[in-house]
Each structure stands twice: as structure tokens, then as C-alpha cells.
Phi, psi and omega in degrees: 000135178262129181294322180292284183307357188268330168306304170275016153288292163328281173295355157099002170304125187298142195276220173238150188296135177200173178313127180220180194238200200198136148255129196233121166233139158223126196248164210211107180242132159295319178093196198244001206223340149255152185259352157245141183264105188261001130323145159205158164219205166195087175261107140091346190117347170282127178216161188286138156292164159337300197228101179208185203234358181128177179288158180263081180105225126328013262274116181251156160239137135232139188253108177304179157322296190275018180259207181221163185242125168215124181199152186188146191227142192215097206247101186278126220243143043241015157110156154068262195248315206322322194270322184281309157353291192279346184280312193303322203299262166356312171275003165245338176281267192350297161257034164305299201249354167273352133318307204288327201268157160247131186263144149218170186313321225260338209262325187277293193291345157287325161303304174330306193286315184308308166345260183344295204301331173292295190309320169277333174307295193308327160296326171294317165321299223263021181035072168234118189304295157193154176253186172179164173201144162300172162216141155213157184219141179248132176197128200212150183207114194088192184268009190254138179227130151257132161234171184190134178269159170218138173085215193229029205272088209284133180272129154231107228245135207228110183208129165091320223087041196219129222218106178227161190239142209251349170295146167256113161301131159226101209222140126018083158304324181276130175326134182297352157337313216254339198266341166117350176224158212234123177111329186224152161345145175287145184296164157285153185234325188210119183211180173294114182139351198263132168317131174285333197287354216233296201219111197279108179309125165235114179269157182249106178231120188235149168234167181190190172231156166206184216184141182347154180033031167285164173207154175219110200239116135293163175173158171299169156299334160330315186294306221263351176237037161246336182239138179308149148308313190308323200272323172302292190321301186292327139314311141329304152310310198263349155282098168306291155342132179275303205298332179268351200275299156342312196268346183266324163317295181330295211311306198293316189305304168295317164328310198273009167138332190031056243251344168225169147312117220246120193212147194194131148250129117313072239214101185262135177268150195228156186275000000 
């Protein structure tokens, strides 16, 4: 018996870092309650048309060791044509310019501002005052990972059996009262769409590692404001499977009412 390693399994010592892949699954719902889908996204170089209604099922990727993980859920706000526009834009800019870059902290907050900048241009096309969309982006290589948020479209790292959330929201502070409304989400302070001359873009961006049987989910708020964390979380744990783990989040989120639009990625790190 090797005695070290038999301790450190006993003890729960972590293991060391190595080479890893990625299994990626993702979906895309109009949900039960709009009659348009205003989500977009961009796994691997796959992005959503102008005008859908969501994915026709599940969607898998796999990314070897030596490959790069690029993903980003992009959840679009005003409404009508206005919001899928600005989602599209952003996830096609997105997977425009993430060939071209080596990611870093400094390089994910340069993306954000093009982001951004595509989104107000296309507003100027279409005579639109303004448009907008969250972001949040995922990006990994190795065991090394950067993400960055724009809004409230929230990143989350499932590690140990443990579900923590690594977005920065970006809301409202002020009582809804004070804000002019009752009843509803807290205002956005920052998404893809905001004039610069206006209002000055701050992306929210972390790097980290991550390590075998790790799992890391993006998503619309479709999700997250139909389902508890504890559920998420617990879903996470007990469905091994990327691609099944995904259709059961869907399945609960609609189950509970399914009151927006619902987009979910999934990205399980594999040896």
C-alpha cells in the first residue's frame, strides 16, 4: 500500500494539479411566459440566431487539455426586437474577437469595452436610443481560468460539493422606492449597450485554477430567479452527466413557472 497517498485520501488532501479537458453542455428556452427569446450565447464559436426560440435540445462540446474553453451567455434587456438584437450583437462580436486574443484580466476588460461598443453602434443602425445585454464570460486553458461579468447574469464555481458565486451584480443599491419602482429587479448600474461618453464600463474580472471534477455554470437569471441556490447546488452534485445535469436544471426552472427566459451552460472540468 502507498502510505502517503493512502493519508492523503484520508485526509481529504488536495489533489495536484494536471492536465484537464472540459465537457460542456448548453441550452437555450423562451421559457413559459415570453413569447420571444431574448438570451444569446457563444460555446466554442456556436452563437444563436437574431430571432429563435432556443436550442433544439441540449448542446455538447468537448475541449481536450491543449485546447481553449471560450464561452459567454449573454441575456438581453428592452424588450421586443430591442433585447435579442443586443444579445446577438455581443455574441457574435464575441465570437469574432476571441480568436484573435490571449486572455488576461487586462485583455477580458478590453473585450467587454468592444462588446459594448458593437452593441451601441447596432443601436445606432436599427434607430434605437438604446439597447443592452448582461454578459458574463468564461475563459480556460489548462487549469487556469478568467471570468468577467457585465449586469447580473451570474458565474458560478461547483467545487468540494460546494456551489459559490463568483459575479459581481451589478444593481441598484438604492431601496426600490427611491428608484421610482416597487415589485421589480433592482436598475442595472452596467450592461453592453451603455453610452461611453455616459457612463464609464467597469467589467468585473477573477482568474482562478481549477482541478478535476470541478463544474462551472453560467446563466440567464431565468434560471437563478426560479431556482434557490441549495437546489442548484444539490442538482450539481447528485447528476454526474453534463449534458443531463443541464436538462434537469431546465426541466426545475420551468417546472417553477418558467416567468423568463432560460439559458444555461454548463462546463465540467475532466482529467
Amino acid at each position: 500500500m502507498n502510505v502517503i497517498k493512502y493519508l492523503k485520501d484520508l485526509l481529504g488532501a488536495e489533489k495536484e494539479a494536471g492536465p484537464v479537458g472540459f465537457r460542456i453542455a448548453a441550452v437555450s428556452h423562451k421559457g413559459k411566459v415570453r413569447g420571444n427569446n431574448e438570451d444569446n450565447f457563444c460555446v466554442m464559436g456556436t452563437v444563436l440566431p437574431l430571432m429563435h426560440e432556443g436550442t433544439e435540445g441540449i448542446l455538447e462540446f468537448q475541449v481536450k487539455p491543449e485546447g481553449q474553453v471560450t464561452v459567454a451567455v449573454f441575456d438581453g434587456m428592452g424588450g421586443e426586437a430591442a433585447g435579442e438584437l443586443a444579445s446577438f450583437t455581443a455574441a457574435e462580436k464575441m465570437r469574432e474577437l476571441s480568436g484573435q486574443k490571449t486572455f488576461s484580466e487586462e485583455s477580458v476588460k478590453e473585450l467587454c469595452m468592444d462588446l459594448n461598443r458593437s452593441v451601441t453602434e447596432a443601436a445606432e443602425r436599427e434607430k434605437y436610443i438604446q439597447i443592452g445585454t448582461t454578459a458574463v464570460l468564461f475563459f480556460a486553458k489548462g487549469n487556469q481560468y478568467i471570468m468577467g461579468n457585465v449586469g447580473d447574469s451570474p458565474f458560478y464555481l461547483f467545487s468540494r460539493g460546494e456551489l459559490t458565486l463568483l459575479s459581481e451584480a451589478h444593481v441598484s443599491r438604492l431601496p426600490p422606492e427611491l428608484q421610482g419602482f416597487l415589485g421589480r429587479k433592482p436598475t442595472l448600474t452596467q450592461f453592453l449597450g451603455m453610452g461611453e461618453e455616459e457612463v464609464r464600463m467597469e467589467p468585473f474580472v477573477k482568474q482562478g485554477s481549477c482541478m478535476s471534477g470541478d463544474r462551472v455554470l453560467l446563466c440567464s437569471d431565468g434560471l437563478t430567479d426560479m431556482i434557490e441556490e441549495e437546489d442548484i447546488e444539490s442538482i450539481l452534485r447528485e447528476e454526474r452527466k453534463t449534458a443531463q445535469c443541464v436538462e434537469r436544471l431546465l426541466e426545475k426552472a420551468l417546472d417553477q413557472g418558467g416567468r423568463d427566459n432560460i439559458t444555461i451552460v454548463l462546463c465540467d472540468i475532466t482529467e
